[in-house]
C-alpha positions in Angstrom: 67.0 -2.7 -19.6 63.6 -2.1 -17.6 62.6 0.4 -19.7 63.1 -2.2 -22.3 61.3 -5.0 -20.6 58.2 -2.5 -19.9 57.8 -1.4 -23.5 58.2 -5.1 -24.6 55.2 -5.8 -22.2 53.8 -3.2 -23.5 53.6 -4.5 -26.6 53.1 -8.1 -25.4 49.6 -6.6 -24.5 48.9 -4.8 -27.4 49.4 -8.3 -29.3 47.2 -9.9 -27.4 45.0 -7.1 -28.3 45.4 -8.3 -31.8 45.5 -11.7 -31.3 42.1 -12.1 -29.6 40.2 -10.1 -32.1 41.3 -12.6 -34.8 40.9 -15.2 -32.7 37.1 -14.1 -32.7 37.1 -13.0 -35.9 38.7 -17.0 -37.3 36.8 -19.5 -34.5 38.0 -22.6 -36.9 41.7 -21.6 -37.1 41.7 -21.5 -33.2 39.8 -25.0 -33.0 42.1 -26.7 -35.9 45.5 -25.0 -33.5 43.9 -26.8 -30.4 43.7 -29.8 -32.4 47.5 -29.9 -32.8 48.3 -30.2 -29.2 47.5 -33.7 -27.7 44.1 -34.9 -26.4 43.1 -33.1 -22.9 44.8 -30.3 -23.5 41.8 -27.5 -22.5 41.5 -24.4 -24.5 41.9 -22.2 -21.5 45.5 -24.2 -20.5 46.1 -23.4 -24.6 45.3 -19.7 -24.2 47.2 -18.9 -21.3 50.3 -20.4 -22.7 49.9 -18.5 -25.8 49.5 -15.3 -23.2 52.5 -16.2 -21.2 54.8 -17.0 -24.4 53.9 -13.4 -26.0 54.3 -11.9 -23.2 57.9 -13.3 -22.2 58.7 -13.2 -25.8 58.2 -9.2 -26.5 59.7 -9.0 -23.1 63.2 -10.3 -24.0 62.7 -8.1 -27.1 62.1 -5.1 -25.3 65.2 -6.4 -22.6 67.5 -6.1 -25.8 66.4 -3.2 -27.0 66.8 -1.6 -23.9 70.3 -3.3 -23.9 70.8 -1.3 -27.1 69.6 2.5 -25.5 71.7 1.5 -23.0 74.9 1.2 -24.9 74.1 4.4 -26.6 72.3 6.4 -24.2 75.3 8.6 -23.3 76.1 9.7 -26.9 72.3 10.3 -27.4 71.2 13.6 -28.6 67.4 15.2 -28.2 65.3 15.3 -31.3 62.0 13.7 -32.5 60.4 14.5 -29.3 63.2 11.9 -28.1 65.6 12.0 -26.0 67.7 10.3 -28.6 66.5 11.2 -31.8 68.8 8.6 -33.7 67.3 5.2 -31.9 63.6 6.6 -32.4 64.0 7.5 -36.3 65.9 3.8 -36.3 62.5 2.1 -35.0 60.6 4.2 -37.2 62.3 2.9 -40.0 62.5 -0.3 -39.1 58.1 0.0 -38.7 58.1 1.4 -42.0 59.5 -1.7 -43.1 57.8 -4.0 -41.6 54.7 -2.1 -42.7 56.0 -3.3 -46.4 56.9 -6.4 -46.1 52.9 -6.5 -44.7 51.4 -4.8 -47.4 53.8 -6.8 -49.6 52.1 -10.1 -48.9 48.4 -9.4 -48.2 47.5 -5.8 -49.4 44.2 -5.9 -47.3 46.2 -6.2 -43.8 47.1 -2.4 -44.0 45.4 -1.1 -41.4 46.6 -3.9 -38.8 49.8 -3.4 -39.9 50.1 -0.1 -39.8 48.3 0.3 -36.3 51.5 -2.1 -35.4 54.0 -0.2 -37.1 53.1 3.0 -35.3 52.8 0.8 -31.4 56.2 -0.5 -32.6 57.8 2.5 -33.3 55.7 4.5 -30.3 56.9 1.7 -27.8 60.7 1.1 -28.7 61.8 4.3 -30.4 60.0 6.9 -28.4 58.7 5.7 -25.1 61.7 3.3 -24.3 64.1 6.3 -24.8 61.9 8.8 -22.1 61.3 5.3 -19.8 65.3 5.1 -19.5 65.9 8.9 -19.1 63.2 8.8 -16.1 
């Protein structure tokens, strides 16, 4: 389960990642979400909730998947560049699609979706399995 929690942290910060570049990118969407939470609220007391809840959130993801390797990690078999080729090639689908629905409902997010798609299936289906085995 801490190989789990570390990817979800992992991926916690590569949110972030994603989150602040929009958030620069949109400067009105950030403003009209601060004006949703009640006067006096500062943006920096706003922004480091929104850090803390990501992070605690792709945490307890990556504490369930890891609950998940663990129930399966001695039947595991090497493959993938795994060492449980079956859990990794499960994530991958499971990017693949997300990476759908994505391109489903706006075409021009591709590339941001598919940059998460491949940290998604990088964190959970390949590094959480050699995390565990360490």
């Amino acid at each position: 389960m801490l190989a789990g929690f570390v990817a979800g942290l992992a991926m916690g910060i590569l949110a972030m990642a994603l989150m602040g570049a929009e958030i620069v990118r949109h400067p009105k969407a950030i403003e009209q979400f601060h004006g949703r939470f009640p006067k006096g609220t500062s943006l920096p007391q706003l922004m480091a909730g929104m850090a803390v809840s990501v992070q605690a959130g792709w945490g307890a993801v990556g504490m369930v998947v890891g609950a998940a390797y663990s129930a399966i990690q001695s039947n595991a078999q090497d493959g993938l560049g795994s060492p449980a080729w079956g859990f990794t090639l499960v994530f991958v689908i499971v990017a693949v699609m997300g990476l759908a629905s994505v391109v489903l409902i706006n075409p021009s997010w591709w590339r941001r979706g598919l940059f998460s798609a491949v940290l998604f299936a990088l964190a959970f289906g390949w590094m959480l399995p050699h995390l565990a085995e360490a």
